[in-house]
C-alpha positions as CSV (number, residue, x, y, z in Angstrom):
1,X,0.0,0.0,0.0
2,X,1.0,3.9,-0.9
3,X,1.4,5.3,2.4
4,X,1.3,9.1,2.3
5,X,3.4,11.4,4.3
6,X,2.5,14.1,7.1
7,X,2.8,17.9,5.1
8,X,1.6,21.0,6.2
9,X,1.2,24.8,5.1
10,X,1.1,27.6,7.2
11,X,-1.4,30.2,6.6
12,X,-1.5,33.4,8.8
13,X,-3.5,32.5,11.4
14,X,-2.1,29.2,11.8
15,X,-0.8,25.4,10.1
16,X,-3.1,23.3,8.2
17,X,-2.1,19.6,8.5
18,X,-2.6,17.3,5.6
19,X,-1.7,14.0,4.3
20,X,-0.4,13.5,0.4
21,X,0.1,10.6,-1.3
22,X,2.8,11.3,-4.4
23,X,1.8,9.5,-8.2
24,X,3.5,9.6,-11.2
25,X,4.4,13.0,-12.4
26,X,1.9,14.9,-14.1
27,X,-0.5,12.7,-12.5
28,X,-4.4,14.6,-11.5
29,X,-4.7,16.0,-8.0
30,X,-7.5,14.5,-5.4
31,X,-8.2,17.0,-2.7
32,X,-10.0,15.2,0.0
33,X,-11.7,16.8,3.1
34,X,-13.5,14.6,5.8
35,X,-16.7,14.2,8.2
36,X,-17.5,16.6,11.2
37,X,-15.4,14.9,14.3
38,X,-12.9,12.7,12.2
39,X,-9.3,13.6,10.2
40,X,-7.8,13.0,7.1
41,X,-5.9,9.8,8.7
42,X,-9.2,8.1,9.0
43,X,-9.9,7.5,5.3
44,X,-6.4,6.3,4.4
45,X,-6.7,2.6,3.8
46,X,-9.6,3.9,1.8
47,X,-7.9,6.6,-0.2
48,X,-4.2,4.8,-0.6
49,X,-5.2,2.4,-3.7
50,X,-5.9,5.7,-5.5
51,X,-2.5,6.6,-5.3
52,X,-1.3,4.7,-8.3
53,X,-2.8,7.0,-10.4
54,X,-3.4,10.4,-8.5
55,X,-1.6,13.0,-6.6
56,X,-3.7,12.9,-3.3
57,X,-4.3,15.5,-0.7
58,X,-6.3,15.1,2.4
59,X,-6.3,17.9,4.8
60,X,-7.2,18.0,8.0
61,X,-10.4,20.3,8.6
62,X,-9.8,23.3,11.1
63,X,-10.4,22.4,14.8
64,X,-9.7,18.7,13.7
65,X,-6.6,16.4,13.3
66,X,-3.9,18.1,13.5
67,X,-4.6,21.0,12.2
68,X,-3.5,24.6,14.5
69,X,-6.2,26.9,13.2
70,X,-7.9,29.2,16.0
71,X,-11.6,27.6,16.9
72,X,-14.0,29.8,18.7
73,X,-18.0,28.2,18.1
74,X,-18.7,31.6,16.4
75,X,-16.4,30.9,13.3
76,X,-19.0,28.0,12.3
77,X,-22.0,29.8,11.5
78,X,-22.5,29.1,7.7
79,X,-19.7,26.6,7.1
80,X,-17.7,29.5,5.3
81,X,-15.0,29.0,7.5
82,X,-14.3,25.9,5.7
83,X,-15.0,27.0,2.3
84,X,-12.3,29.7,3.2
85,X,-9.8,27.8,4.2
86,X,-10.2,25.4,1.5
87,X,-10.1,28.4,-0.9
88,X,-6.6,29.0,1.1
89,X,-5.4,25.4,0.7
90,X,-5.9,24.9,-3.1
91,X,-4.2,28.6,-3.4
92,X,-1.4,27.1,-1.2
93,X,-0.8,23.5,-3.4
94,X,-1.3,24.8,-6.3
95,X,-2.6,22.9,-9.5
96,X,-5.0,23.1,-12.7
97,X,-6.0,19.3,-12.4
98,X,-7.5,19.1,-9.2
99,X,-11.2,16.8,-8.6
100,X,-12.8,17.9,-4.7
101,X,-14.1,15.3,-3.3
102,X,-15.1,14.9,0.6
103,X,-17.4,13.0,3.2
104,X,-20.4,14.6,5.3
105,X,-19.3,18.3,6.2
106,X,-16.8,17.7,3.7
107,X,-18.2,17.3,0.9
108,X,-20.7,20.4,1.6
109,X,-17.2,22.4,2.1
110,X,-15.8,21.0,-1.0
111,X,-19.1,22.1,-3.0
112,X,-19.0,25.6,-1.5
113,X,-15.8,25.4,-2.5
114,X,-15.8,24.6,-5.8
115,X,-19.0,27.1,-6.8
116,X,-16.9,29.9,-4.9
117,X,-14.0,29.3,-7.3
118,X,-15.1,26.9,-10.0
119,X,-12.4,27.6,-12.3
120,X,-10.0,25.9,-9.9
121,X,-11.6,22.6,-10.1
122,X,-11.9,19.7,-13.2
123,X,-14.3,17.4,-11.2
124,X,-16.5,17.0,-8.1
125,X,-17.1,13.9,-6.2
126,X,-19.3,13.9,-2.7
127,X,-20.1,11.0,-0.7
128,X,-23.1,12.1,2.0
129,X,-23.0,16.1,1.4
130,X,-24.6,17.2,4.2
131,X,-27.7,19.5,2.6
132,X,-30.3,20.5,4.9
133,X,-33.6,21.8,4.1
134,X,-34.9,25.1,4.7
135,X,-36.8,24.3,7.7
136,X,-33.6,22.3,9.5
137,X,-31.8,25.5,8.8
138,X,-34.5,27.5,10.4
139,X,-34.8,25.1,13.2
140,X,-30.9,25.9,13.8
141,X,-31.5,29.5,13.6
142,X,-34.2,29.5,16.6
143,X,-32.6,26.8,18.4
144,X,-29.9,29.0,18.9
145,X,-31.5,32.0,19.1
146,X,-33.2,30.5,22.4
147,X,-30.9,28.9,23.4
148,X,-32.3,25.3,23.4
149,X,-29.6,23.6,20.8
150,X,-29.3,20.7,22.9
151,X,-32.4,20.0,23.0
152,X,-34.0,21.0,19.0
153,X,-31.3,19.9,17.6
154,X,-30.7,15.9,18.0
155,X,-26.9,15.6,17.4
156,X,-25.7,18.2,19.3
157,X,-25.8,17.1,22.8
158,X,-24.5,13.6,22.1
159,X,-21.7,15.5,20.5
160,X,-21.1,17.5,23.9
161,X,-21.0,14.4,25.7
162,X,-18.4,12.4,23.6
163,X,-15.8,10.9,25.5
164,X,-12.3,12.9,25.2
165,X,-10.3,11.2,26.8
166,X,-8.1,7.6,27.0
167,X,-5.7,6.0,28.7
168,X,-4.1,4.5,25.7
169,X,-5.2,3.9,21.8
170,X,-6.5,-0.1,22.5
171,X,-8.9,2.1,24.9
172,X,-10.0,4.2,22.8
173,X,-10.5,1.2,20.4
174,X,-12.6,-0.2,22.8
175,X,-14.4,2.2,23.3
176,X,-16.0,3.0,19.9
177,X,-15.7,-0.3,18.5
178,X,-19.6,-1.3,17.3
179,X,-20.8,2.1,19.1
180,X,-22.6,5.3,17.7
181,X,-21.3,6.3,14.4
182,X,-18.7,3.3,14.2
183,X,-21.4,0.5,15.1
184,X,-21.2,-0.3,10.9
185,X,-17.5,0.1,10.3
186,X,-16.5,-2.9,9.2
187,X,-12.9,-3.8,10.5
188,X,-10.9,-2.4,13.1
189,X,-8.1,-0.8,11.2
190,X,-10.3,1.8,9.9
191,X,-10.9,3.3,13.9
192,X,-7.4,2.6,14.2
193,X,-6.7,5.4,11.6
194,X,-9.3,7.5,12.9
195,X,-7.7,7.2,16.5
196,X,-3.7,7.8,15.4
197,X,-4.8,11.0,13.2
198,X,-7.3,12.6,16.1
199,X,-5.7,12.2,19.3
200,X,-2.8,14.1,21.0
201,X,-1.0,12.8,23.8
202,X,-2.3,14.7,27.1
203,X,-1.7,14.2,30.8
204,X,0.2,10.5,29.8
205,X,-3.5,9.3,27.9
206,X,-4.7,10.6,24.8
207,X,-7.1,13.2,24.1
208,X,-9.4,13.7,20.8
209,X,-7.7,16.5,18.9
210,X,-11.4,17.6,17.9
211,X,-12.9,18.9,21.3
212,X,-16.5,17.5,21.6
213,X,-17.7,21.4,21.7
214,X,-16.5,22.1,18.5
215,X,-17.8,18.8,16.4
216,X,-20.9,19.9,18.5
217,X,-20.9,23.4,17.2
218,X,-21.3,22.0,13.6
219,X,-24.3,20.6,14.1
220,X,-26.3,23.8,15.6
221,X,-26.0,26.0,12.5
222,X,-26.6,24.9,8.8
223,X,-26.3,27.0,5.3
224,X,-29.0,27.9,3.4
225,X,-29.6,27.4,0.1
226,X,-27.0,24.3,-0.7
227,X,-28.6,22.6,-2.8
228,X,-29.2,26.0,-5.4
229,X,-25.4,25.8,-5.6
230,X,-25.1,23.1,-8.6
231,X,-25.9,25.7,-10.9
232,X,-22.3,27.5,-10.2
233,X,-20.5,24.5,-11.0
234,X,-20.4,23.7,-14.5
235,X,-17.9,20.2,-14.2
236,X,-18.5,16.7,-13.7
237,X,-20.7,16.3,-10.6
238,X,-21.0,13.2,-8.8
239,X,-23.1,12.3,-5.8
240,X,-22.9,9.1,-3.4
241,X,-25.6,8.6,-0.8
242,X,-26.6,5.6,1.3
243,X,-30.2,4.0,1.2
244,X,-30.4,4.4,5.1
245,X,-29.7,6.8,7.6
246,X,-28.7,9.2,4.8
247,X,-27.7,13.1,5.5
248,X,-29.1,13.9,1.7
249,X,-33.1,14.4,2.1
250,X,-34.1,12.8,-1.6
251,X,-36.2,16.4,-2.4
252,X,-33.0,17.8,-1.6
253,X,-31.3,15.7,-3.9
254,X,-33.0,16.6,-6.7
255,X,-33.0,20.1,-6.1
256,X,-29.0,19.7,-6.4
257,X,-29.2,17.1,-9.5
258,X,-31.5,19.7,-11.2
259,X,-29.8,22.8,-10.3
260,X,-26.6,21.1,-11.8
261,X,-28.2,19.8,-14.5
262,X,-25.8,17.1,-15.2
263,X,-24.9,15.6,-12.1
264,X,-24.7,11.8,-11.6
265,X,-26.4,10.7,-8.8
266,X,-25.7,7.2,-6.8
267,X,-27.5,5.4,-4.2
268,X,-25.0,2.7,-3.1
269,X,-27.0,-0.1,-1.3
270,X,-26.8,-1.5,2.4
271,X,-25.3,1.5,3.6
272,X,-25.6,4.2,6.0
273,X,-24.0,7.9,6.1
274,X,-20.4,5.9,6.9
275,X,-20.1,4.7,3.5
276,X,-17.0,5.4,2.6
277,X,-15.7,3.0,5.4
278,X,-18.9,0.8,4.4
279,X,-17.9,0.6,0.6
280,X,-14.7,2.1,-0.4
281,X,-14.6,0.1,-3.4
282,X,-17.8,1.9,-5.1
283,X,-16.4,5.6,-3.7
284,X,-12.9,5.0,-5.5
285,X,-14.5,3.3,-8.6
286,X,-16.9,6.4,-8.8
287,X,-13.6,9.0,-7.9
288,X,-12.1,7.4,-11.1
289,X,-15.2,7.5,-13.4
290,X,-15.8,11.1,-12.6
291,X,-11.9,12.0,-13.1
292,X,-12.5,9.8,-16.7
293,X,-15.5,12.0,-17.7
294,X,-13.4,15.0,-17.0
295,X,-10.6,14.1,-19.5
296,X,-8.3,14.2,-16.2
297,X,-7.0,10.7,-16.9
């Protein structure tokens, strides 16, 4: 297996952390980004076979992995904070060849990204976008205008009350193995990965290098008007979501397919919102087939 090496680039405010995995020269760029809560190390045994023929980047999301980026709950309204830094990060690597692609919160950053600067990117692959509908976002909006997030908003407290702390990684292994969102991960390695790319060594244990009040500050606000953002990108669109437990509302599907015009759309079968870890052969086969319709192999 290709195993990519630890990089990072410092922007003003701080270092962005990321993983790349070097292909043959010339070969197309993969910028990854990842779920709310989990790191760029966490998809590597999924992302490593694509290596053979693409440059890969995956970055570590700010107030994740280990990324140094200041986190104050604020900077998360809208999820432009992502979209910016992404925006920083493609500026920073460089490259005309470059296909987004990204899991949960993201793929939504990586499609804000790409209709913010679409002539940046060739291709567009997301698996899970998170796309709310207007009446989550609203929810958001009064939920934290009264204060009552916890309560309105059904991921949020659970995110507050995720353990932080471990005595040592086979802990921590314990601990989520076959519980909450790892309950479908098929084999052990994959929470391996997520463990050594989100903790930091604290107080001789380990602590998650996401805080549980920032993964949780995610989930109480939500952008409008996602889905309307298809019709700024004019590439190769392609959308993975899981037949169960998705984070894609179908009507807001469509509203994305249509707004695109053009986008390929695929429900991959016996699988929940983890299915990247759930089917990594279908998200790589798909990676490639978008890349192919783009003429960027």
């Amino acid at each position: 297996m290709n195993f990519p090496l630890r990089k990072a680039i410092d922007f003003s405010d701080g270092r962005v952390s990321f993983l790349e995995w070097k292909s043959h020269e010339g070969a197309p760029t993969i910028v990854f980004a990842h779920a709310n809560g989990f790191n760029a190390n966490t998809y590597r045994s999924i992302l490593s076979p694509l290596a053979e023929r693409f440059r890969i980047l995956a970055l570590d999301l700010r107030g994740h992995g280990m990324t140094q980026l200041p986190t104050h709950p604020s900077m998360v309204a809208g999820w432009t904070v992502y979209r910016d830094d992404l925006l920083r990060f493609l500026h920073g690597v460089g490259g005309d060849r470059v296909l987004l692609a990204g899991h949960s919160l993201g793929a939504t950053s990586m499609l804000m990204t790409a209709a913010a600067r679409p002539r940046s990117v060739r291709a567009i692959v997301l698996a899970e976008p998170v796309i709310p509908t207007n009446a989550l976002v609203m929810r958001a909006v009064i939920a934290r205008f009264l204060s009552r997030e916890d309560s309105m908003l059904p991921l949020v407290a659970p995110a507050k009350r995720r353990r932080a702390s471990f005595a040592t990684q086979e802990d921590a292994l314990s601990a989520f193995r076959g519980r909450g969102g790892f309950k479908t991960w098929p084999r052990d390695d994959l929470i391996v990965d997520y463990i050594q790319g989100g903790t930091v060594s604290k107080g001789g244990g380990i602590l998650l290098a996401c805080a549980p009040s920032w993964e949780a500050a995610n989930f109480t606000v939500y952008p409008f008007g996602l889905a309307k953002l298809g019709r700024h990108v004019d590439v190769p669109l392609t959308v993975l979501h899981a037949d169960r437990e998705s984070s894609v509302p179908t009507k807001m599907l469509d509203q994305l397919a249509r707004a695109h015009g053009n986008a390929h759309v695929v429900r991959v079968e016996g699988t929940t919102h983890f299915l990247p870890m759930e089917k990594p052969d279908v998200v790589r086969a798909e990676i490639i087939a978008t890349a192919e319709r783009a003429g960027l192999l």
